[in-house]
C-alpha angles and dihedrals in degrees: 000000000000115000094175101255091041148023129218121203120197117199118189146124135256123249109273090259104064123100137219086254094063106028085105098053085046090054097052088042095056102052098076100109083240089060102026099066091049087059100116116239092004113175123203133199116192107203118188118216116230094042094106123094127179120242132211099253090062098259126106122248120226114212100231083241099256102084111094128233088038107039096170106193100015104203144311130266125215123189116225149185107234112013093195095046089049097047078048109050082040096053089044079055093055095260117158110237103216085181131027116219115257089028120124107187125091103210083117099051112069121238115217112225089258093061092041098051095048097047096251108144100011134112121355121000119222113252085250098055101047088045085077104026082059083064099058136074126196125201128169128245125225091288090046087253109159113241116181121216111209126186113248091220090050112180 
């Protein structure tokens, strides 16, 4: 999915019952945000445009996605079951909690320079928007890496 300043890459697999002949069709299917979030073990990685820079050897180098302004790819999504239970086994765990549930800022999640200079996070989010940021968390692994927790029945 690409939204102009990121992409968003889902990675999942279909239900035991769906054959090579209409994996296309799934896959289409799926990717509306309604379906997308009920896929079962769905991974996501956030990758923020701009974070590339060329080297002098020829080959691009990737920011490791914690230094600000160029976070690369910005974080990792999970689908769960029960996005309360989890921040809160997690918190009980030690886990840092970037972003509470029903919280719609993002004071706590970092924005790269390509997002900041264009206008993107910033300011008022659109009700849309915040109707499903409200249903994410975001903590931080060892490394302080985001990882977003999404509801698998996302409304």
């Amino acid at each position: 999915m690409n939204t102009g300043p990121f992409t968003i890459y889902y990675l999942g697999y279909p239900p035991p019952n769906t054959n090579q002949d209409t994996l296309q069709s799934w896959a289409e299917e799926t990717s509306n945000i309604h379906t997308l979030t009920q896929t079962l073990g769905l991974l996501e990685l956030y990758h923020i445009h701009g974070s590339e820079k060329q080297v002098e050897e020829g080959g691009i180098e990737m920011s490791t996605g914690n230094q600000v302004p160029n976070l690369g790819f910005g974080h990792l999504g999970f689908t769960v079951p029960d996005v309360p239970a989890t921040v809160e086994r997690l918190r009980k765990d030690g886990v840092r909690i970037v972003k509470e549930l029903g919280s719609i800022g993002r004071e706590t999640v970092p924005l790269s320079q390509f997002e900041a200079e264009r206008g993107v996070g910033v300011g008022e989010i659109s009700e849309e928007y915040a109707r499903f940021w409200r249903q994410i968390a975001c903590v931080a692994d060892p490394d302080g890496y985001i990882i977003e927790l999404l509801p698998q029945n996302m409304q």
